[in-house]
BAKEBA-17030 format. One line per field, with one value per residue (C-alpha): residue in one letter; residue number from 1; x, y, z. Coordinates in steps of 0.2 Angstrom, whole numbers, plus 5000, padded with zeros to 4 digits. Layout:
<sites>
residu = c(A/...)
num = c(NUM/...)
c1 = c(X/...)
c2 = c(Y/...)
c3 = c(Z/...)
</sites>
This chain:
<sites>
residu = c(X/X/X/X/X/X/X/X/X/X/X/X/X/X/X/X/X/X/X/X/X/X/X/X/X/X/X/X/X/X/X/X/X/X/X/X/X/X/X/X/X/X/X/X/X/X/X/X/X/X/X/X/X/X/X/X/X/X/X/X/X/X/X/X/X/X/X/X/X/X/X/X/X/X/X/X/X/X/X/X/X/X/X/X/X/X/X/X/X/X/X/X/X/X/X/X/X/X/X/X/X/X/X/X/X/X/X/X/X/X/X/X/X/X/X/X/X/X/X/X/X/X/X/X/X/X/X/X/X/X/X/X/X/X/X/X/X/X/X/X/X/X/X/X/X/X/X/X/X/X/X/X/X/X/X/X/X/X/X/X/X/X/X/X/X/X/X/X/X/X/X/X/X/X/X/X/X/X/X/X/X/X/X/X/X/X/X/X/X/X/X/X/X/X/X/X/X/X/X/X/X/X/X/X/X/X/X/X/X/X/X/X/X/X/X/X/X/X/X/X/X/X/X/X/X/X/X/X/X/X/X/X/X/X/X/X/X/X/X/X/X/X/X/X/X/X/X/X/X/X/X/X/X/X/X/X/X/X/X/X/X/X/X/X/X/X/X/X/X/X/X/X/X/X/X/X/X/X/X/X/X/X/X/X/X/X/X/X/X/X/X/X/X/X/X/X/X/X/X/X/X/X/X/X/X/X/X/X/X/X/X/X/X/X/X/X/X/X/X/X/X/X/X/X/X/X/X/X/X/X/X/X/X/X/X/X/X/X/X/X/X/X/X/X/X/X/X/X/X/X/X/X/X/X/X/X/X/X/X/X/X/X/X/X/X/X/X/X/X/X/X/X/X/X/X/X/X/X/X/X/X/X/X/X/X/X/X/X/X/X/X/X/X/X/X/X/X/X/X/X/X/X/X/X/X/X/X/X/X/X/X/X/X/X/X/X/X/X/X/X/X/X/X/X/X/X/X/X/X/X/X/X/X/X/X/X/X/X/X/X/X/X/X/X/X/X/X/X/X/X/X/X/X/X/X/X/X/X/X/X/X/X/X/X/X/X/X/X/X/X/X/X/X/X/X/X/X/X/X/X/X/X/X/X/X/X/X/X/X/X/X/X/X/X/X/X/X/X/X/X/X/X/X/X/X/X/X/X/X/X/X/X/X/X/X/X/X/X/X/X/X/X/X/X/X/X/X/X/X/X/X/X/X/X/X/X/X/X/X/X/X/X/X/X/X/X/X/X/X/X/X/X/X/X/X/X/X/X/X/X/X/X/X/X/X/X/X/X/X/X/X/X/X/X/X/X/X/X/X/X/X/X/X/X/X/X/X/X)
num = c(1/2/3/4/5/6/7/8/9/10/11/12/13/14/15/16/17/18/19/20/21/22/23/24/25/26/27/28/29/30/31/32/33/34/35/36/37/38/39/40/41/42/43/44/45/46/47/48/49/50/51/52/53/54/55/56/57/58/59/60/61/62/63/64/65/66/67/68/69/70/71/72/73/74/75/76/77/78/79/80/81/82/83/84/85/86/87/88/89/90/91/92/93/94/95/96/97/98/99/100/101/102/103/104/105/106/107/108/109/110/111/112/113/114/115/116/117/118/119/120/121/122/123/124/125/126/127/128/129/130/131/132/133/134/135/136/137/138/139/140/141/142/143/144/145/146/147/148/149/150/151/152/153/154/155/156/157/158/159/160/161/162/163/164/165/166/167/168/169/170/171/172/173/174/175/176/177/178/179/180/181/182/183/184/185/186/187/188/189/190/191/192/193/194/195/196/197/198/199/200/201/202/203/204/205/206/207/208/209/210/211/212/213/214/215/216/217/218/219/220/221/222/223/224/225/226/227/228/229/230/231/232/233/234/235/236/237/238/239/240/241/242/243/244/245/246/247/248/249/250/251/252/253/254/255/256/257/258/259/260/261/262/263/264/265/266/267/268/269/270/271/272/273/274/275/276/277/278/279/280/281/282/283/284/285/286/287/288/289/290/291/292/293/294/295/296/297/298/299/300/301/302/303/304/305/306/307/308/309/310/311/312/313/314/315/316/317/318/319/320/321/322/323/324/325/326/327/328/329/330/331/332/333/334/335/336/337/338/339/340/341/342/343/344/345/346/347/348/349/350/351/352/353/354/355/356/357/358/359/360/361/362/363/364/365/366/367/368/369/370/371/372/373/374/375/376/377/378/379/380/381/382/383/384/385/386/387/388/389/390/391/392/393/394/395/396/397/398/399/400/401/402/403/404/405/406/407/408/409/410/411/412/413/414/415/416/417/418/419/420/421/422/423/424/425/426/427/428/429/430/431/432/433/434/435/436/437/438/439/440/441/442/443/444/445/446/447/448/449/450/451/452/453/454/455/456/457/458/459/460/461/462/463/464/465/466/467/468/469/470/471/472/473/474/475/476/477/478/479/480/481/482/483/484/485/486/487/488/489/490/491/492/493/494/495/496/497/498/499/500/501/502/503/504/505/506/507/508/509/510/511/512/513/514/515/516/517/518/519/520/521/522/523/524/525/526/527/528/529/530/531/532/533/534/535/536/537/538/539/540/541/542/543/544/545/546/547/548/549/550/551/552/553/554/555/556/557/558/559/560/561/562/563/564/565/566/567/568/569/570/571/572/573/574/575/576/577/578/579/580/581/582/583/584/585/586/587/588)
c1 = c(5164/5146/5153/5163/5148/5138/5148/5149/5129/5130/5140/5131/5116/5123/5129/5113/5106/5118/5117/5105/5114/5129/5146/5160/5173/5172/5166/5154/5139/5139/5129/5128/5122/5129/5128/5130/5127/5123/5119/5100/5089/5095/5108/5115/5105/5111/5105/5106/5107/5103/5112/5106/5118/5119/5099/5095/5082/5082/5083/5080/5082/5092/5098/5089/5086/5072/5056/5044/5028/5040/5053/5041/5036/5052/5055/5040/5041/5060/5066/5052/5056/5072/5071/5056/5067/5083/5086/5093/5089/5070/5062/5060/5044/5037/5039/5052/5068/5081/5077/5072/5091/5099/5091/5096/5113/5115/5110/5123/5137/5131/5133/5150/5157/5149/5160/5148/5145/5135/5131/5116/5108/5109/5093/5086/5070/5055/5043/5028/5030/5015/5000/4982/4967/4953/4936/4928/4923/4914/4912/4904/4917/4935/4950/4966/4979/4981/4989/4981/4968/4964/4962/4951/4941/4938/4933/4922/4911/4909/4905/4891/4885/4891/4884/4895/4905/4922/4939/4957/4968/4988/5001/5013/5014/5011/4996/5003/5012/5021/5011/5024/5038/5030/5031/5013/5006/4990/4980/4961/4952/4932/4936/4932/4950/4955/4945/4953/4971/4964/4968/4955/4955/4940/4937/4942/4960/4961/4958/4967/4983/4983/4981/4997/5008/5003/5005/4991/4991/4988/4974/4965/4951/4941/4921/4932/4945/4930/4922/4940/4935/4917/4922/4940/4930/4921/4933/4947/4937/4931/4948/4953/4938/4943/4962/4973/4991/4987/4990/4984/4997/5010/5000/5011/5007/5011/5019/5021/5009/4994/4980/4982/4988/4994/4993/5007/5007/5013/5026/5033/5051/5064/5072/5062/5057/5040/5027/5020/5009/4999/4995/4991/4981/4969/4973/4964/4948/4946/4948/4937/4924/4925/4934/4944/4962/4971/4989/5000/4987/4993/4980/4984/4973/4954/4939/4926/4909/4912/4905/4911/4922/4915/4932/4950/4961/4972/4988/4994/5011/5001/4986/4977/4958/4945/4936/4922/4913/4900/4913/4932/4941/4958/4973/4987/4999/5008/5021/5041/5045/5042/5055/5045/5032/5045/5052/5032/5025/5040/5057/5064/5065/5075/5089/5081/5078/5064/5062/5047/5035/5042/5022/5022/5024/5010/5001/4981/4987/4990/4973/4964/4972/4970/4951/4951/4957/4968/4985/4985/4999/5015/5030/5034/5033/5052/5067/5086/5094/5109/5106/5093/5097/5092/5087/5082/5075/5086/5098/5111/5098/5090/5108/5105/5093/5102/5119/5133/5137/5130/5138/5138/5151/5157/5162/5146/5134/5116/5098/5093/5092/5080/5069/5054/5058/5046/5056/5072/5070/5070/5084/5095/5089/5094/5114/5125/5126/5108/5117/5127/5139/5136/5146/5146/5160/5163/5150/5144/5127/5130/5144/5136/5125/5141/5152/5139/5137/5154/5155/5141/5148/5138/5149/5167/5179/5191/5205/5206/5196/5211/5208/5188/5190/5201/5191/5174/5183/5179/5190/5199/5200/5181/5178/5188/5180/5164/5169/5175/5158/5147/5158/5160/5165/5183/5191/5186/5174/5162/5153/5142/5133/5116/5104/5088/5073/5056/5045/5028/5022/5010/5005/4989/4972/4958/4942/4927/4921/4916/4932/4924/4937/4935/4938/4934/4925/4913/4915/4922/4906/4912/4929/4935/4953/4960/4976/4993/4985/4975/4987/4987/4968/4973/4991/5004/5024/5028/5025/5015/5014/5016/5001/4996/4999/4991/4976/4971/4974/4965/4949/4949/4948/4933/4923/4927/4919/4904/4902/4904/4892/4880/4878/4882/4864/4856/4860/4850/4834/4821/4802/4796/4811/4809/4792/4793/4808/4797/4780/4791/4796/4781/4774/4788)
c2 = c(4812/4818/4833/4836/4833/4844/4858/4856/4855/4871/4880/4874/4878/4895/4898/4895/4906/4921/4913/4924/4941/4944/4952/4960/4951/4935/4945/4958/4960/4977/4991/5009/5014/5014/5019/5010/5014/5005/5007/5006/5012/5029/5031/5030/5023/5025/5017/5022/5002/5003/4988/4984/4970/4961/4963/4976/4987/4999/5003/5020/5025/5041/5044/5039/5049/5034/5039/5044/5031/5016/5019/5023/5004/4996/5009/5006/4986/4981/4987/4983/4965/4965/4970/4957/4943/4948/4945/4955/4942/4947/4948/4963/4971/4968/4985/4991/4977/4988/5002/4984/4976/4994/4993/4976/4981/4995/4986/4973/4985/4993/4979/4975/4990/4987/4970/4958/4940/4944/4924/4928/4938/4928/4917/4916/4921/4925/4922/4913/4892/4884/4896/4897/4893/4905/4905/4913/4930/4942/4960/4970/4977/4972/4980/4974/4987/5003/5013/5031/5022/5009/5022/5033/5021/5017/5032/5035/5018/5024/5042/5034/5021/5023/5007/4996/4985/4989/4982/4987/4973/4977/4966/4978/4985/5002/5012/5020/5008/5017/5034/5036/5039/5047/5066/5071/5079/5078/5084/5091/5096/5103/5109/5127/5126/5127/5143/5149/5147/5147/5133/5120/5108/5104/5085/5085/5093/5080/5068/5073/5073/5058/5051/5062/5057/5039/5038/5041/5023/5017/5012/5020/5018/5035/5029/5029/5043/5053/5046/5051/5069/5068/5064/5071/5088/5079/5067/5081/5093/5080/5077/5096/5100/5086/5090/5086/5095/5107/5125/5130/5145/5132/5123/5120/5112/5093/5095/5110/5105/5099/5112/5099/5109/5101/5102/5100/5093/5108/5097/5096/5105/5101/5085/5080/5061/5054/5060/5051/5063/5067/5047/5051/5063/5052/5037/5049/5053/5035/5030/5045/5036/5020/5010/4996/4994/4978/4978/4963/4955/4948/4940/4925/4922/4927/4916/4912/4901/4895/4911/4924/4932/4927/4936/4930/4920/4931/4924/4935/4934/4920/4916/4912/4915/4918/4935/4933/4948/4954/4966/4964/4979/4976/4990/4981/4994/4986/4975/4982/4974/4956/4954/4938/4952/4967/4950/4946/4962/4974/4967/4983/4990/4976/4985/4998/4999/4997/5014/5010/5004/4985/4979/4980/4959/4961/4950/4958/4956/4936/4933/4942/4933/4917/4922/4925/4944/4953/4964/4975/4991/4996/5007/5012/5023/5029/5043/5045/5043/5037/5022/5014/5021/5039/5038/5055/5062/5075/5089/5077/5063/5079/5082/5065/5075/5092/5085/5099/5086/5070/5055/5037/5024/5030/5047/5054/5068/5068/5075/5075/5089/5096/5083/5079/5070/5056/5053/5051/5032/5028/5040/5030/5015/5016/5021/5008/4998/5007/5022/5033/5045/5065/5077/5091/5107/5115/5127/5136/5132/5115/5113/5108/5096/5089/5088/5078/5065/5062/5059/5045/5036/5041/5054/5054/5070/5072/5086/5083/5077/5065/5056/5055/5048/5035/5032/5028/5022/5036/5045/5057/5069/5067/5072/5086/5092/5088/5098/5114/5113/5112/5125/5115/5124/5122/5108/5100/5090/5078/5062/5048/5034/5039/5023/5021/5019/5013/5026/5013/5001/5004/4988/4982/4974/4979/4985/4995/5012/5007/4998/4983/4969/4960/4944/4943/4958/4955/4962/4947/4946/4957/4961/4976/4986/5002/5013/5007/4989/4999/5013/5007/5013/5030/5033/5021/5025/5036/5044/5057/5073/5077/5071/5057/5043/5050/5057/5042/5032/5042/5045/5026/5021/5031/5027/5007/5010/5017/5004/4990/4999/5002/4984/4979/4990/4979/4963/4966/4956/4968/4970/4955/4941/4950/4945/4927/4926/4931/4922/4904/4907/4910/4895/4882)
c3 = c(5211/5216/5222/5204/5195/5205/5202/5183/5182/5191/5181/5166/5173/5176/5157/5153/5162/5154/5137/5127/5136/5122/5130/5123/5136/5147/5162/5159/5150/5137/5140/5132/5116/5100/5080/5065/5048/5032/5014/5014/4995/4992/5003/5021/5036/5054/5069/5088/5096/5115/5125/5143/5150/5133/5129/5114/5122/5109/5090/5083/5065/5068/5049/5032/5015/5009/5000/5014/5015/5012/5023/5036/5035/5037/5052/5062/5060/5060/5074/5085/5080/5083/5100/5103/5097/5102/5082/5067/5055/5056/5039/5029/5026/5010/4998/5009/5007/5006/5020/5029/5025/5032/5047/5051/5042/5052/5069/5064/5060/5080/5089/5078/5087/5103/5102/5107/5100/5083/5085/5101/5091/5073/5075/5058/5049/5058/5047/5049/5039/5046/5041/5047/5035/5041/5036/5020/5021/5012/5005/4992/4983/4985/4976/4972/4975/4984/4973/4967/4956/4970/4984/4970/4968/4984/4989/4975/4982/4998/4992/4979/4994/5011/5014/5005/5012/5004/5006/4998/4999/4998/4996/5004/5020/5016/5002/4988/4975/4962/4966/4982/4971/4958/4956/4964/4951/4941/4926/4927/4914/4916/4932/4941/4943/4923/4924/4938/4931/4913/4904/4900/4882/4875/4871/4852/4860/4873/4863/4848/4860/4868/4848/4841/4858/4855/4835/4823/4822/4839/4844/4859/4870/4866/4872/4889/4885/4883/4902/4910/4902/4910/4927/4928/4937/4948/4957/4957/4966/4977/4982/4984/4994/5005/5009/4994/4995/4980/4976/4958/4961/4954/4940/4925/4908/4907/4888/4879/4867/4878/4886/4903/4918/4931/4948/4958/4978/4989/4996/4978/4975/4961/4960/4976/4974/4981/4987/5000/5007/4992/4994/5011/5011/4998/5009/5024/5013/5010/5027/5033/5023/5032/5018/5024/5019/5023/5021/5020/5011/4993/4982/4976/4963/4957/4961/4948/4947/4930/4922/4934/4946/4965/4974/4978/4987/4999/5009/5025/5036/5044/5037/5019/5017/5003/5002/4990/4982/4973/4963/4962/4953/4950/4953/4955/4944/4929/4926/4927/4938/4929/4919/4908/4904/4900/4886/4883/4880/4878/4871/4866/4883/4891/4897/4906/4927/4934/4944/4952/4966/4970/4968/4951/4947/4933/4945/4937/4920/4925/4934/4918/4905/4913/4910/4892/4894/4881/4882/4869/4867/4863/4869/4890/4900/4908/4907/4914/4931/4936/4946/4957/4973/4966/4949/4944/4960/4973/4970/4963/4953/4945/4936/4926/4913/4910/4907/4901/4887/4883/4873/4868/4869/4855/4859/4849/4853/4854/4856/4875/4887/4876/4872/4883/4896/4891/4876/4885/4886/4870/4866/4879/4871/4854/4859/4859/4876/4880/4890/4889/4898/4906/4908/4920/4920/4935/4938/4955/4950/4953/4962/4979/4968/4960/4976/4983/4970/4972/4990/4988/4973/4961/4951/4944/4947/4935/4933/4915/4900/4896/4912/4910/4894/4899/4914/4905/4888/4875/4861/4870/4854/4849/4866/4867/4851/4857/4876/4864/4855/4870/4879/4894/4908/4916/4925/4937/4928/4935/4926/4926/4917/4912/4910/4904/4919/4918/4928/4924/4907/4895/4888/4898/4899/4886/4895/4891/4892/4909/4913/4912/4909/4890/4884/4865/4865/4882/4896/4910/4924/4940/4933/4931/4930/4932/4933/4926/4924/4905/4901/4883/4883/4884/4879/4872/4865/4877/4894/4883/4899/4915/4928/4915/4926/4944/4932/4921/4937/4950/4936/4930/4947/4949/4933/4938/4956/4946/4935/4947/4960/4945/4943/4960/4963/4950/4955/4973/4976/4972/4980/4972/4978/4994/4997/4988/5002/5017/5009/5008/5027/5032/5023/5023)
</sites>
């Protein structure tokens, strides 16, 4: 009976010892590498999983067409944890979720053909339930957000007073917000450059602009409109001196009607979506400058004495703290991804995407107003695309604003591909069902383009107009009517819904000529706002040209850091308190 017993604890013993290596049979552990592929944000991701007698001892990220930046996140942390825990079911990175569910996707779809027990390496989330409370900690100026306008600023406090301490706090793991899948252009007016390519507004023309864009009736900021014109040259140049991907050989007008000429990012081609390393290289110059930039590190709330704000509350992947500060400068983008705002602040636009950075919760707009400050504005900031995953960007997204023909749910033609495309969203908008249907014939132009929508599920192909009629429910004779009058090319023909996308918001805080945030007209002590967060001050309606968002972004950041360094020089102790400090040492 001993015996028995003996040799039932040693083969337990020995499972044990095998039980976290996975097999694909019941006498050999797997090894050899393998590929799996998922569906990741904007298309497919493939893996390359590396199995050493049942252990993952690699993951590599062969395959991905994901925005640069954000991507690059989930790439560098998921598959690292992965192979540390022996675990797909790691948490994603904050910003990246889809790329992040690819990768374990992918992984899990690997060691699915691998054959080995998907069970040894289902352990659950990682993350961290029993977080640390650090210390207080301090700074001189901390900004919320590293978008285009929080990295701007930034940089323009450490350029004013390389003493400072200042610190960028980021709720997701990478810099950038919406700005890394934006187009990476921007608008400069004043500059050696306007001269150079010879176009250059004065400020009535500026400002006369932004007013006819917005509606004669909206009201606009123009003490700080006419601050963006004064410093606009200044930081620009700044960053072009100092490395920003930049070529005036390719500046182009933001609206046909405007004198802005923007400046495109070198690594800016048709249709291509995101550009991180515009964001980069501004990222670089801040850093060069010795700004600290703290990512994973979401702000929780503002912190006040009663009269002002003394800093913020901040929770990590393992830790919360407070980080109090002289100055706080909020830059935390605007709100479409909230969906109680877009009802609160923009009902009309409720059926449209959100096409955006994933930061964009409206997280400044809620710490502001729970101050006393106002949201004031009307109208977004949007276009076409034909779905999340691509919206408008890349060979075949680009498609979704030139359609062949364009109609409505019920079979009727309308204004579009010659409208600007900041006017697109309301056009979408206002059709029945808030989309509608575009057409492609087959033309060599855009047959690769076409082809390849197709492949990925994002395009119909049809042999005759009958069949895409019945496909997406319209009149078959109005659209033939309507294919004649257009002149649409010859079978095949291709289609897709077009939807309405949010590309940013308008509606936002009210602040000052100095971006001081108000509450009932007075500026809120230490508070102050940037970027998406006070479009409205600016523009409102509709995304009114090209380089609007990076420009009022990068050049409000700027005129914040400023103003918060301006009084942040005030508030220091002068001669006198210095020496009634020292005299009461000596004497005490």
């Amino acid at each position: 009976m001993k015996r028995t017993l003996a040799v039932i604890l040693a083969l337990v013993l020995t499972l044990a010892c095998f039980g976290t290596a996975a097999y694909a049979t019941d006498t050999a552990p797997v090894s050899g590498v393998f590929t799996g592929t998922a569906r990741a944000m904007k298309g497919d991701l493939t893996v390359e999983v590396t199995l050493e007698e049942g252990q993952i001892t690699n993951v590599e990220v062969v395959e991905t067409v994901d925005s640069l930046g954000i991507k690059d996140a989930a790439i560098a942390s998921v598959p690292r944890r992965i192979v540390e825990q022996q675990n797909i079911e790691v948490d994603g990175v904050t910003g990246a979720t889809m790329t992040s569910l690819g990768i374990k996707m992918a992984v899990k779809n690997a060691l699915t053909e691998a054959g080995v027990d998907l069970a040894a390496f289902q352990k659950g989330s990682d993350a961290v339930t029993d977080k640390q409370e650090l210390a207080a900690q301090s700074a001189d100026i901390v900004i919320v957000g590293s978008g285009i306008s929080g990295l701007s600023a930034s940089i323009e406090a450490k350029r004013s007073n390389p003493d400072l301490n200042v610190v960028v706090l980021e709720r997701n793991a990478y810099t950038g917000g919406s700005s890394r899948v934006c187009g990476g252009g921007i608008w400069v007016v004043g500059s050696e450059h306007n001269k150079e390519v010879g176009i250059d507004p004065t400020l009535d023309e500026f400002l006369s602009f932004f007013q006819t864009q917005s509606g004669e009736d909206a009201e606009l900021n123009t003490a700080l409109m006419t601050n963006i014109y004064g410093i606009s040259a200044k930081v620009f140049d700044y960053f072009f001196e100092n490395g920003l991907p930049t070529d005036p050989a390719g500046v182009s007008l933001g609206h046909p009607d405007s004198k802005l000429p923007v400046f495109w990012s070198t690594y800016n081609t048709t249709g291509r979506g995101g550009e991180s390393r515009y964001v980069d290289s501004v990222q670089k110059m801040a850093e060069d400058l010795g700004v600290e930039i703290r990512l994973e590190n979401k702000v929780l709330s503002l912190v006040t004495d009663g009269s002002a704000v003394t800093g913020v509350e901040v929770e990590t992947p393992d830790s919360f703290y407070q980080l109090n500060a002289s100055k706080v400068i909020l830059c935390t983008g605007g709100f479409t991804q909230n969906r109680d705002y877009v009802t609160e602040y923009a009902p009309d636009y409720l059926s449209s995407l959100a096409f955006t950075g994933p930061g964009g919760k409206g997280d400044g707009i809620k710490w502001a107003t729970e101050l006393g400050g106002e949201v004031f504005g009307h109208g977004m900031m949007g276009l076409q695309g034909f779905n999340l995953n691509i919206g408008y960007y890349g060979e075949v997204g680009t498609l979704s604003g030139n359609p062949d023909l364009i109609v409505n749910a019920d079979t009727e033609c309308f204004e579009f591909a010659s409208l600007f495309y900041g006017l697109k969203l309301k056009q979408l908008l206002d059709q029945p069902g808030s989309q509608a249907v575009g057409i492609y014939g087959s033309t060599e132009a855009h047959k690769e383009a076409l082809e390849k929508g197709v492949s990925m599920g994002w395009l119909k192909k049809f042999d005759t107009l009958e069949e895409l009629a019945a496909a997406f429910k319209l009149d078959p004779d109005k659209l033939s009517a309507a294919a004649q009058e257009a002149e649409l090319a010859e079978a095949p023909y291709y289609a897709a819904t077009i939807r309405p996308l949010f590309i940013g918001s308008i509606p936002g805080l009210r602040v000052d000529a100095n971006c001081r945030v108000l509450a009932n007209g007075e500026p809120i002590q230490n508070l102050y706002a940037a970027g998406e967060l006070i479009f409205a001050n600016v523009f409102q309606d509709h995304y009114p040209s090209s380089g609007s968002g990076m420009g009022t972004s990068t050049y409000t950041g700027a005129i914040a850091a400023d103003a918060a360094i301006a009084t942040h020089e005030k508030s220091k102790p002068g001669l006198t308190a210095y020496c009634q400090s020292w005299l009461f040492l000596i004497y005490a």
